[in-house]
BABADO-286088 format. One record per residue (C-alpha): x, y, z. Coordinates in steps of 0.001 Angstrom, whole numbers, padded with zeros to 6 digits, always signed. Layout:
XYZ/...
***
This chain:
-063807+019435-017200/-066490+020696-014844/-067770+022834-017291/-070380+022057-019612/-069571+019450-022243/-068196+020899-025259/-067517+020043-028748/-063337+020394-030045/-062477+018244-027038/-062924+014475-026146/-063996+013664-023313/-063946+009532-022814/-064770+007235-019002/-062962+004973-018244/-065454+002687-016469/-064125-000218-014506/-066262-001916-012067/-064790-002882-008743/-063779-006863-007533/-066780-007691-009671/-067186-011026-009286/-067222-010580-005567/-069474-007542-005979/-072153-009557-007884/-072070-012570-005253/-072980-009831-002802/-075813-008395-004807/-076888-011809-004573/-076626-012618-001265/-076296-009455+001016/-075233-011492+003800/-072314-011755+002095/-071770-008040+002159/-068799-006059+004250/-066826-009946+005055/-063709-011437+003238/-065347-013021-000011/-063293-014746-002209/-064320-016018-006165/-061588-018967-006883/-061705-022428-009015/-061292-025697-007971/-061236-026297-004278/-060334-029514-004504/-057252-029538-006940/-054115-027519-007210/-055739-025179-009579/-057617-023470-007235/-056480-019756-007365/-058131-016830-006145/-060058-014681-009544/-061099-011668-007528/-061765-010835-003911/-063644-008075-002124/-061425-005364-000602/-062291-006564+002693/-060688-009818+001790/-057510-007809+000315/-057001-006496+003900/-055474-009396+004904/-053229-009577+002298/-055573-011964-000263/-054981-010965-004057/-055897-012254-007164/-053748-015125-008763/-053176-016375-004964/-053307-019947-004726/-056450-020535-002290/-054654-022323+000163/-052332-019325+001007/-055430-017161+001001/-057317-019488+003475/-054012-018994+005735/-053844-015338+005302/-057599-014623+005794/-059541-018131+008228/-062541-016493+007668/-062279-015646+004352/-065710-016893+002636/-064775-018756-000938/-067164-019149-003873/-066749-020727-006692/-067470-018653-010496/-070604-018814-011529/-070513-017085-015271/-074619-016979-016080/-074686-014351-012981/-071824-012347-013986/-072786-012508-017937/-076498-011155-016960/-074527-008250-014287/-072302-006927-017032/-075047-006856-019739/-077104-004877-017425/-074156-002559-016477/-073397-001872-019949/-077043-001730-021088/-077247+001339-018294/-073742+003099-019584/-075578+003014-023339/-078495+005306-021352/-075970+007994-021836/-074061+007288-025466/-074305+004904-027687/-070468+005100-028115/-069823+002317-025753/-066656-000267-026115/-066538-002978-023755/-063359-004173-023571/-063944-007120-021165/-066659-008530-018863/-066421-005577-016069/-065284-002411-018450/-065626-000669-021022/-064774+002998-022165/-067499+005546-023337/-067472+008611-025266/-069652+011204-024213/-068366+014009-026092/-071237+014916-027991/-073680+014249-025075/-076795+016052-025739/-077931+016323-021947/-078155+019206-019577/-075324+017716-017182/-071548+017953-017252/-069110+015211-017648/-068560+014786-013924/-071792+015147-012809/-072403+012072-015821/-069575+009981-014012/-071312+010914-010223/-074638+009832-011893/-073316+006347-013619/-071539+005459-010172/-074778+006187-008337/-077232+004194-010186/-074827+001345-010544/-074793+001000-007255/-078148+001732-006115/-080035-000527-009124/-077430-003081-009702/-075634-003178-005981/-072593-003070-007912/-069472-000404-007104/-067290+000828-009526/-064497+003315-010535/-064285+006334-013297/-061352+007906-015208/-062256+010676-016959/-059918+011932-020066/-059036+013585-022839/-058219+009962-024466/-058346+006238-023712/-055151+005657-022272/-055643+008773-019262/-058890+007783-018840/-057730+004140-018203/-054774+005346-015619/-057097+007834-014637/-059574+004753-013094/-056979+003215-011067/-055964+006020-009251/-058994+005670-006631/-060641+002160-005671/-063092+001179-005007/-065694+004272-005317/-063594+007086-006792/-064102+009349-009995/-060928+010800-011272/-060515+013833-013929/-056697+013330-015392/-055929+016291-017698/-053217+016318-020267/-051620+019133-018455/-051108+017470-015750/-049724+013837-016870/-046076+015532-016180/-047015+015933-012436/-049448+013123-012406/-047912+009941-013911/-044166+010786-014722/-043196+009992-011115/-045055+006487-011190/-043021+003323-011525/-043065+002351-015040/-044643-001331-014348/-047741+000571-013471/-048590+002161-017112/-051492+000342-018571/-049822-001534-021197/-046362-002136-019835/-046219-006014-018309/-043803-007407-015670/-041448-008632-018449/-041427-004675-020392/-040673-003381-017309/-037618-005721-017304/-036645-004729-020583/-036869-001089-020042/-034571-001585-016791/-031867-002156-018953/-032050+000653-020733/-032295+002894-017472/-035893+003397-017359/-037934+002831-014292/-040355+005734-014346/-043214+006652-016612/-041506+010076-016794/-038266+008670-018470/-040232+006237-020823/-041443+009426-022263/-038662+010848-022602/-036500+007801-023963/-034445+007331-026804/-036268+006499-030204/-033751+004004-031442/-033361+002595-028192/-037037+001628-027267/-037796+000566-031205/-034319-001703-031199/-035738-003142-027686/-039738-003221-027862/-039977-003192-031810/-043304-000614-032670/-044841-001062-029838/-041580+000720-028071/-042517+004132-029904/-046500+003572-029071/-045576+003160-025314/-043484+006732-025815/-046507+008038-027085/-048473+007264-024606/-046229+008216-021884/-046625+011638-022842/-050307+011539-023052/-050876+010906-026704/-053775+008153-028021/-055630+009002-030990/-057822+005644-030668/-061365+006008-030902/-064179+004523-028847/-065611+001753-031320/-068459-000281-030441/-067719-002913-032912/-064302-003310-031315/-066220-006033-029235/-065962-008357-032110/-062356-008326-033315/-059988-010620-031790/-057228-012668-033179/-056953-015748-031309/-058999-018556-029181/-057478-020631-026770/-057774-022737-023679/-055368-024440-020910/-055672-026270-017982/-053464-027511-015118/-053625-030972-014668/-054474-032252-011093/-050636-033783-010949/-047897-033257-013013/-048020-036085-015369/-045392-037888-017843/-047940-040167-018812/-048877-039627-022662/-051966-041295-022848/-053086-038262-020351/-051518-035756-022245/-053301-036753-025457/-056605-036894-023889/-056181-033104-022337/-054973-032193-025858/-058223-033794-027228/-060237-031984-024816/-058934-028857-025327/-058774-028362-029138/-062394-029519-028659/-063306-026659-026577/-061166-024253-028777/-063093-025706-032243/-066773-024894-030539/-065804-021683-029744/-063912-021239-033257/-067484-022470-034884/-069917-020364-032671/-067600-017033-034275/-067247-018358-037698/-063804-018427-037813/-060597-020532-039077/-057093-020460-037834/-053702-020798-039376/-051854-021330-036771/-051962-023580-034175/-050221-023234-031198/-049378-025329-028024/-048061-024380-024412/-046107-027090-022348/-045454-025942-018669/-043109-027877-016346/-043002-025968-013411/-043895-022189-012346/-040811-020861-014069/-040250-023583-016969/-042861-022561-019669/-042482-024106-023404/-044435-022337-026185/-044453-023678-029839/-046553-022556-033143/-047412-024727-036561/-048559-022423-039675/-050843-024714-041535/-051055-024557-045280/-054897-024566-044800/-056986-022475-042493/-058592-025270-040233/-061630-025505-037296/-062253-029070-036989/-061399-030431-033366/-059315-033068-034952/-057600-031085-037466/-056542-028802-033840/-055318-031826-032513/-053178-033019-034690/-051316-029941-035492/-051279-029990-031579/-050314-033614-030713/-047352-032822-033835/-046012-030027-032054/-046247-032307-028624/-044155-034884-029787/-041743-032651-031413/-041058-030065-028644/-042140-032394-025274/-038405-033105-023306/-040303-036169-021463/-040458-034131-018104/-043717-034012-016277/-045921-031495-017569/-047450-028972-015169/-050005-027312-017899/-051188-027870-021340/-052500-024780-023837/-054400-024911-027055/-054601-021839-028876/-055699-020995-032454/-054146-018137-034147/-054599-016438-037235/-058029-016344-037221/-060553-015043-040429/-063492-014904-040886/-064894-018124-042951/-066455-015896-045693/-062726-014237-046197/-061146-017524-046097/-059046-018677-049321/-058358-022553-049217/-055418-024047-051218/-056879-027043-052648/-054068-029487-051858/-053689-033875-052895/-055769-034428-049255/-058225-031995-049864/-058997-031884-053091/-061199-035046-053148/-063307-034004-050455/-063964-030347-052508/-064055-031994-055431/-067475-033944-054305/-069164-030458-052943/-068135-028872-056347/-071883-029063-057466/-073013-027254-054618/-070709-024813-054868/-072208-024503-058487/-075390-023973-057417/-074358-021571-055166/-072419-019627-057478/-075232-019391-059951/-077996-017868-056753/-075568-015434-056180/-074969-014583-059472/-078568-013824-060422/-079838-012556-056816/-076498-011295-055511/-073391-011734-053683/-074138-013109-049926/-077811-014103-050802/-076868-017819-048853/-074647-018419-046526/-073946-021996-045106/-072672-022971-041802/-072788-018986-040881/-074830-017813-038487/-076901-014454-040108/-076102-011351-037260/-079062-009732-038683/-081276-012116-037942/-080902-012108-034043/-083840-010455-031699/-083810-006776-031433/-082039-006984-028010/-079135-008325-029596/-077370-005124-030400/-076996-004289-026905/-075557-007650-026403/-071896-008013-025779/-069590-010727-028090/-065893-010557-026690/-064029-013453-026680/-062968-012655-022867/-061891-015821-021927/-064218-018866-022280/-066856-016367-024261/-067865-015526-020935/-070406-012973-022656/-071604-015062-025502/
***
């Protein structure tokens, strides 16, 4: 893969920039650079957990998820900020503004990476001096490190970024996954989570290298599909493309929040509920969207987590419609106990213009007054075209011409939007 970039084989980055948040406080304040930084919520309440550190912090033992307090008695010094989103959203456009330089066949996949194709990359360099070249000017014009996989196919290239942090560019060739990632602890393949590992223990496999060799019948009885696309990609195998419009496909929005005490009271409970399916219903709006699902999380303690869903015969954004599906499945699955954490999340989610409501005894007086509207409508479209006006939908076409290089994931709170 040193050789000149050629056409009959992919060659995809895996670009995945390094304790960002800390990085991007630095390039902010380069006082701040080379000392224990920490990015973490709430300093005050019991929700303050460490988001990211810088690797000098992880020295002493600080890591992500950490509860600050530990992290404060693992690292004295360690120097804490708290998120600040409007920095990071303006660092990641610019870092992903500079990887389209090279291809437009760019697919952000959250705030801090993305893959890229460069396999029809017109320029006189080869794909590693490419990777050398992105790595250098991210760090000299944005201050901000990162690490690059570079393979034949998402999935290597992803593995392929992890191997060496911060700073390092890694080729991972098919040929060599057998040497390469067979030996590795199967909790460490991108896709397989704490509880899949579990899973797979009890069916005798604990490497990579014996996931890809497994039993058919035995992963597919245990892991469903997604059993056989794990086998797959232990032995290398991903036919997924890099698609810039991936950005914009999701299928849920949610929120949660832990509540400063753990709290029986209901009154409280009702008004975090409200809160939540109101932040849930702007962001639902902002993309257009409707759910039909709704879906609530009840925590108790660190290991006693409740999760309940409501299909609703009616695709729904309204805050209070979100509510009350929520505040139903509250009442119906809450044991009394004091509740830790509270999640809202919408499921289901289509697009408004694909959206087909059953007119039902509650609704149908409500339609029935917009019916001349919908008339009038109807007869537009029918003499200038389908999709001539749109209501309550923001147009995409009729953004600035910066907009295409904008990102839209719904990575957590819309951090990008």
């Amino acid at each position: 893969m040193n050789e000149k970039i050629t056409k009959g084989h992919r060659v995809i980055f895996h670009v995945d920039m390094n304790s960002f948040y800390a990085s991007v406080e630095m390039a902010y304040d380069p006082l701040l650079k080379g000392k224990p930084v920490a990015i973490a919520g709430n300093v005050e309440e019991r929700k303050g957990i460490i988001v990211t550190c810088s690797y000098e912090a992880r020295a002493f033992g600080v890591k992500t998820t950490m509860p600050l307090w530990e992290a404060r008695q693992k690292c004295p010094q360690l120097i804490v900020r708290k998120p600040n989103f409007d920095r990071y959203r303006k660092s990641s456009q610019a870092m992903f503004d500079l990887l389209r330089e090279y291809t437009d066949q760019v697919e952000p996949v959250s705030i801090d990476e993305g893959y890229m194709d460069v396999t029809d990359y017109a320029g006189r360099l080869t794909s590693i001096q490419i990777a050398e070249e992105i790595q250098l000017r991210l760090q000299k014009e944005l201050l901000l490190p990162c690490s690059i996989g570079i393979a034949p196919n998402k999935f290597l290239a992803k593995m392929a970024s992890d191997m060496k942090k911060p700073m390092g560019i890694t080729i991972l060739r098919k040929r060599e996954i057998e040497k390469i990632l067979w030996p590795m602890n199967v909790g460490e393949m991108h896709g397989v989570g704490a509880k899949t590992a579990e899973k797979l223990k009890t069916i005798n496999i604990t490497t990579i290298g014996e996931l890809a060799k497994g039993n058919d019948y035995q992963l597919k009885h245990l892991l469903g599909i997604n059993g056989e696309r794990l086998k797959k990609r232990a032995n290398g195998v991903d036919t997924r493309p890099v698609d810039p419009d991936s950005v914009s496909e999701f299928k849920s929005i949610g929120n949660s929040t832990t509540l400063p005490k753990d709290s029986d009271d209901e009154r409280l409970l009702e008004k975090t509920i409200e809160k939540l399916s109101s932040s849930v219903s702007a962001r639902m709006k902002r993309k257009s969207v409707l759910s039909h699902n709704i879906q609530l999380m009840i925590r108790y303690g660190i290991h006693h987590t409740v999760t309940r869903s409501r299909k609703l015969s009616n695709p729904i954004e309204r805050e209070s419609d979100i509510k009350e599906a929520a505040m139903f499945l509250l009442r119906k699955h809450w044991d009394g106990e004091p509740v830790r954490l509270l999640g809202v999340t919408a499921q289901n989610l289509v697009e408004k213009d694909d959206s087909v409501k059953q007119l039902d005894l509650f609704t149908f007086q409500e339609d029935a007054k917009k019916e001349p509207l919908h008339k009038t409508l109807q007869d537009l479209e029918n003499k200038f075209g389908k999709g001539i006006i749109k209501r309550g939908i923001k147009n995409k076409n009729t953004a600035d011409a910066s907009s295409k290089a904008k990102i839209t994931t719904s990575f957590q709170k819309d951090f990008l939007e």
